[in-house]
N, C-alpha and C positions, 0 to 999 in steps of 0.2 A: 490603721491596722498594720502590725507588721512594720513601725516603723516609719508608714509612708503619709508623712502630714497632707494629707488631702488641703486641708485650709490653705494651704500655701502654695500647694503646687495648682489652686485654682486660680489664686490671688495672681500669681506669675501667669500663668495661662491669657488671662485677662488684659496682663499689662503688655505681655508679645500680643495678642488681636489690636489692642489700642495705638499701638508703636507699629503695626503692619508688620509683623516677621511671621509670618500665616507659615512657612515651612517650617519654621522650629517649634512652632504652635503642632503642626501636624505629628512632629516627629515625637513633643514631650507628651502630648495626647496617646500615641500607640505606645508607648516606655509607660505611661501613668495604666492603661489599660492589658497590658500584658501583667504588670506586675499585680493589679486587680485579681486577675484572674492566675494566677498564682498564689496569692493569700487566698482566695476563695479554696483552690485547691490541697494549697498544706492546712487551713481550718480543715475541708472536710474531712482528709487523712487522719488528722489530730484527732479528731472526732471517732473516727473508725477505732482509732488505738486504743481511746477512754474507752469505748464501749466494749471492744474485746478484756480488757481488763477488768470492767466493770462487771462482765458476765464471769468473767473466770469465779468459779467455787471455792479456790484456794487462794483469793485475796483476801490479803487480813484487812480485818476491820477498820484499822486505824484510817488505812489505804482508802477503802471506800469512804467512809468518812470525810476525808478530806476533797474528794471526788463528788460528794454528795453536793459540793458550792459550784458545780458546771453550771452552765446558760442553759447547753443540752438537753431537750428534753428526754431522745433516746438514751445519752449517759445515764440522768436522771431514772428512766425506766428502768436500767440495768442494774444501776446500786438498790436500788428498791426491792428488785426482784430475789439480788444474791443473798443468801442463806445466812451468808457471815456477816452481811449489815448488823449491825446492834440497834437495838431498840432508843436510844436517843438518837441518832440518824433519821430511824424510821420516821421516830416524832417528828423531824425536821423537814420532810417531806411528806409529810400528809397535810404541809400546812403549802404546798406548795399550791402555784394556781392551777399548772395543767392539770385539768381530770385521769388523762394519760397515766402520769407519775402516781397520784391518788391511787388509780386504779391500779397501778402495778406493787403497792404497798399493801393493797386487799388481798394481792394473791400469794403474800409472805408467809412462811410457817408461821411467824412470830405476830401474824397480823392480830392474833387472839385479843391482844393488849388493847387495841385499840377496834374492835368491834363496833360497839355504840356509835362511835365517830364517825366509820366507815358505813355504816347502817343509814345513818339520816345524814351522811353525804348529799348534795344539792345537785351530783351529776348521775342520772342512770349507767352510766358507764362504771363508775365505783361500786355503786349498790351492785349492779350485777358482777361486776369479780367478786364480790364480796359472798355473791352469790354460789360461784362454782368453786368455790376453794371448801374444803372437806373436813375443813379443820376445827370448825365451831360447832358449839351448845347448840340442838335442836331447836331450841326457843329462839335464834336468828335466824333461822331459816323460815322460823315458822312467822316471827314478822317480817322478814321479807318477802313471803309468800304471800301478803298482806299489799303487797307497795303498789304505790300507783303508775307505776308503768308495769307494766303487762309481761312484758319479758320480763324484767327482775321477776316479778312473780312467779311467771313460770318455771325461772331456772331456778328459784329457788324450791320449789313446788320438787323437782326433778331429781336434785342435789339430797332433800329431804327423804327422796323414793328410794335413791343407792344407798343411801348411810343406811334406812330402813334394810333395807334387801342384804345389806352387808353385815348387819346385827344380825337379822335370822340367818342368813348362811354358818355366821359362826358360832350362832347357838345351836343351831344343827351338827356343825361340826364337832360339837365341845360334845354334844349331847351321846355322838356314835362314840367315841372315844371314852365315855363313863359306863356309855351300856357294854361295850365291846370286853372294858377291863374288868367290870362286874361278874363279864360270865367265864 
């Protein structure tokens, strides 16, 4: 990482114990372990930056895209998540392994596209965001209402009740609004 050939600087480490130079051993062990711990540090830094970037609203697509090839799984969640992803992106992460990432591409506006996919997903974590996002045909809800784990079912069961409650509210609303102008 960062430059710092491990293979080698263990290879030498090896040949100072063997040749007895145990203090220069000591000295290249705390140099090799400081700088350790330094790449660990500007990784998770780098990491923080991708991910602030990645959440940002106003990255262009291109941006994320090219952001969607991190190791990251938090990166990963956050391109997934942002709005201005495009939909071959998205494709490219829902083939990812984490469920996490899966699961953060079920909670996309754009998730519609891939529905089915995200439906008989193989992780209950997917299936249920897939669950609480407001955005699909009642007929997924209504098979996920269906699913064999128990929460997905439920929360889809739930999701099912607001969309319901949220159509009568505004055909109630629509309906004052007809009667009111009528008279």
């Amino acid at each position: 990482m960062y430059g710092l050939n491990t293979t080698a600087t263990f290879e030498q480490l090896e040949a100072d114990a063997i040749s007895g130079r145990e203090e220069i051993m000591k000295v290249k062990i705390e140099v090799l372990a400081e700088n350790v711990d330094e790449a660990h540090l500007a990784e998770a830094e780098l990491e923080h930056i991708l991910s602030l970037v990645a959440s940002n609203h106003d990255a262009p697509s291109d941006i994320l895209n090219v952001m969607s090839k991190a190791k990251s799984t938090g990166v990963l969640m956050e391109v997934a998540e942002n709005p201005n992803t495009d939909l071959e992106t998205l494709e490219k992460l829902i083939e990812d392994k984490s469920p996490e990432v899966r699961a953060s591409v079920a909670q996309h506006p754009n998730a519609i596209t891939f529905m089915w996919r995200l439906a008989t997903d193989p992780s209950p974590l997917v299936r249920y965001c897939l669950a609480m996002n407001p955005n699909f045909p009642e007929h997924i809800y209504q098979a996920l209402a269906k699913d064999e784990n128990y929460r997905v079912a439920r929360r889809a069961k739930r999701t099912l009740a607001k969309i319901k409650e949220a159509d009568s509210l505004i055909s109630n609303i629509a309906h004052f609004f007809v009667t009111k102008k009528a008279s």
